[in-house]
C-alpha positions, 0 to 999 in steps of 0.5 A: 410454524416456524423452522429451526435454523439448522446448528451449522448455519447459526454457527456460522451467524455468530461468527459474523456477528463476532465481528459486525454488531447485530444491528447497524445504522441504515445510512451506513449501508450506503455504499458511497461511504466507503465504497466497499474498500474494508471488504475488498481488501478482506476478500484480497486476503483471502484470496492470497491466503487460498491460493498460497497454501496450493502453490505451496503444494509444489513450490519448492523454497530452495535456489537449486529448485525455486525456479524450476518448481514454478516451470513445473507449476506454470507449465505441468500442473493443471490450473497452476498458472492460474492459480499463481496469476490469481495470487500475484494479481490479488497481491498488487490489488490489495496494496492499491485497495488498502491505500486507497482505503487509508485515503478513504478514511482521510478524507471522511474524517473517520481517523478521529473520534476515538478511533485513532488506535484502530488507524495505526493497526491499519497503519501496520497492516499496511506495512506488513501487506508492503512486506509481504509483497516483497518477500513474495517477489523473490520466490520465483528466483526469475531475473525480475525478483532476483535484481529487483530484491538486490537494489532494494536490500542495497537501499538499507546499507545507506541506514547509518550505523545499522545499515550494514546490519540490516542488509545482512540480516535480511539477505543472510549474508554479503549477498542476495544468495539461498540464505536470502531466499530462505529467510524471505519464504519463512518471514512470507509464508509463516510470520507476516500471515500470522502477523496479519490475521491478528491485526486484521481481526483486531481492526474488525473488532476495534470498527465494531467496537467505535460503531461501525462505520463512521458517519455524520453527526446529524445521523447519529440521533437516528441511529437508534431508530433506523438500524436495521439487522446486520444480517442480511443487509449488511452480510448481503453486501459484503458478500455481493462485493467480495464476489466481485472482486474475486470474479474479476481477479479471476476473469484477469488471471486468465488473460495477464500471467504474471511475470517469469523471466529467466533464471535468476543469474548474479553475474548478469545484471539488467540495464534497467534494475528497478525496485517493485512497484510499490517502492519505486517512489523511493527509488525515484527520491534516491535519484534526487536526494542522498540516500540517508535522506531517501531511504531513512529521513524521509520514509521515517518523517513520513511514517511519523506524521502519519501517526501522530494525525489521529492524536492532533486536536481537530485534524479529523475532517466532519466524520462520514461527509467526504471532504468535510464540505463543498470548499473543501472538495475544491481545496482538494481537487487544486491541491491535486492538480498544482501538487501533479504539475509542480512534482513533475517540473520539480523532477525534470528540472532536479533531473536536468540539474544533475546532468549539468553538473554530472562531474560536480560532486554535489550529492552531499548530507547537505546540498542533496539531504539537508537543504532538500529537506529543510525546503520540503518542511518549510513549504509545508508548513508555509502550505499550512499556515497559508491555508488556515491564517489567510484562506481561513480553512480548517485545520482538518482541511488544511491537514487533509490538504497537506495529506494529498498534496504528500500521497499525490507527490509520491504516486507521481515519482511512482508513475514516473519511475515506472513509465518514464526511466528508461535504461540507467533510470535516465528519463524517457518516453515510455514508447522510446523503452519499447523501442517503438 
């Protein structure tokens, strides 16, 4: 005799299976698919969603008391500290895990096929998690978040015609100051989250609706055949990965605190002021090219591009085989390394430059925005047609190419702006930083 399943249990079924199908094709259980990077992000979001609603307990979102809330937080409340590592840890994980996410879905050709609306939502996810971050930054009202904000609110006064705007609707006035804090703690606790859940949820359902994961299309015909329940072979895994995330954020909270300097102080300004992480790419491209170009041109042809390649005819590589083929895995293992060495040289070289001609005026529209991007858009559309008129490569391949050769460019002026700019951004050794 068969039990019933208890009510609270089938309830809880059917909520999954609102979001995965009831059945799914066994080869999509393989785990080199996707390496399990959808539900790690999902996992990270929970987790910052949890841990967030207890540091509101006893946050306060004011200049006066931010600071002194998250001493009485880090030094008084029982789990406190870990509680905040847990979240600062989770934040900078999901950023890393929905890039290499969007990597993922490049380089398995899973953008096309009738799932190019679901790669911009996940585009926008992306933007609101990045603004997420940045808001958060600025909570603790420390040294870090205080000068860190400042640089990157000063970057949106070089946005022509609406750049003044911007910089005082974000700050709340001339300043990085309380009305600042006050508009980052709304926009971080109340209009990304909401904004999130339902682009996550949409995501989900739109991953659902195209068949779940992508796979190959010799796969498909035994689609049918080979399905197996969802539940609990797919749930089974999902929550296998999701613990061990959540194990290890855990397990690395307790050994690396986030970081807490002193009271933010306005008059008191670091030697070195630089942007987070995540946006220290763009802080390394001022350096090199004139603002307009860096903070807006750039960022906005970038963006562009990234939206418009779902809708550009055979720029998907074969679905579910990473890389589309074996000449493909070697197109892309050369772009990245001639792509890492090239950018290094380009920015030492380009660094060298401007010290040589330190009194010349030469950072204008032209000579640092203009020319720089002109050179930047012919080399890669030269990279394109060498790629596909001369090699003989598809266009997918030669697309996935040009999206490596953009993403490896910028995690290289990231490591650099991170490792190797030293006091006044001047290039260094890290261990010259330290001192040692």
């Amino acid at each position: 005799m068969t039990l019933p399943i208890p009510k609270s249990r089938r309830s809880f079924s059917d909520f999954l299976l609102h979001l995965h199908p009831s059945a799914v094709p066994e080869s999509t259980l393989k785990f080199t698919l996707s390496w399990g990077l959808g539900g790690m992000a999902a996992t990270l979001i929970g987790l910052l969603f949890s841990t967030g609603v207890l540091l509101l307990l006893v946050y306060e979102p004011s200049a006066d008391r931010a600071y002194s809330s998250i001493l009485t937080l880090t030094q008084e409340t029982p789990f406190g500290l870990w509680i905040r590592n847990i979240h600062h840890w989770s934040a900078n994980f999901l950023i890393g895990v929905i890039l290499l996410h969007m990597i993922r879905v490049v380089l398995t050709g899973a953008f096309g096929s009738g799932r190019s609306l679901n790669w911009v939502i996940g585009l926008c996810l992306l933007l609101f998690v990045l603004g997420a971050n940045f808001t958060g930054y600025l909570l603790p009202w420390d040294q870090l978040a205080y000068w860190a904000v400042t640089i990157c609110t000063s970057m949106l006064g070089y946005i022509p015609l609406f750049g003044s705007w911007l910089q005082d609707l974000f700050r709340g006035g001339a300043e990085v100051g309380p009305p600042t804090l006050a508009n980052f703690f709304v926009l971080h606790v109340a209009v990304i989250p909401g904004s999130v859940i339902i682009l996550l949820l949409w995501h989900f359902w739109l991953v659902r609706r195209a068949g779940g994961l992508v796979r190959p299309e010799d796969a498909i015909p035994d689609a049918v055949s080979n399905r197996v329940p969802t539940i609990p072979n797919l749930i089974v895994r999902e929550a296998a990965v999701g613990m061990i995330v959540i194990a290890f954020v855990m397990i690395l909270a307790i050994f690396l605190n986030a970081p807490l300097l002193e009271q933010a102080n306005p008059g008191m300004s670091p030697l070195s002021a630089k942007a987070p992480w995540y946006f220290l790419g763009f802080q390394e491209l001022l350096l090199h090219l004139h603002p307009v170009f860096a903070v807006l041109v750039w960022p906005l042809l970038g963006v562009a591009v990234l939206v418009w390649l779902p809708f550009w005819q055979a720029a998907a590589l074969p679905p579910g085989i990473w890389l589309g083929s074996a000449r493909g895995r070697r197109l892309a293992l050369w772009t990245a390394v001639g792509t890492v060495l090239v950018t290094f040289l380009v920015v030492v070289a380009d660094d060298l430059l401007l010290r040589s001609m330190s009194n010349i005026t030469a950072n204008t529209l032209v000579t640092r925005g203009l020319i720089p991007t002109l050179l930047m858009i012919g080399l890669l559309i030269g990279f394109y047609f060498l790629l596909s008129a001369k090699l003989k490569y598809t266009r997918a391949e030669a697309v996935m190419a040009g999206v490596i050769l953009v993403l490896v460019a910028l995690a290289v002026c990231t490591i650099i702006g991170f490792w190797f700019r030293g006091a006044e951004m001047l290039l260094t050794w890290p261990f010259v930083q330290n001192g040692t």
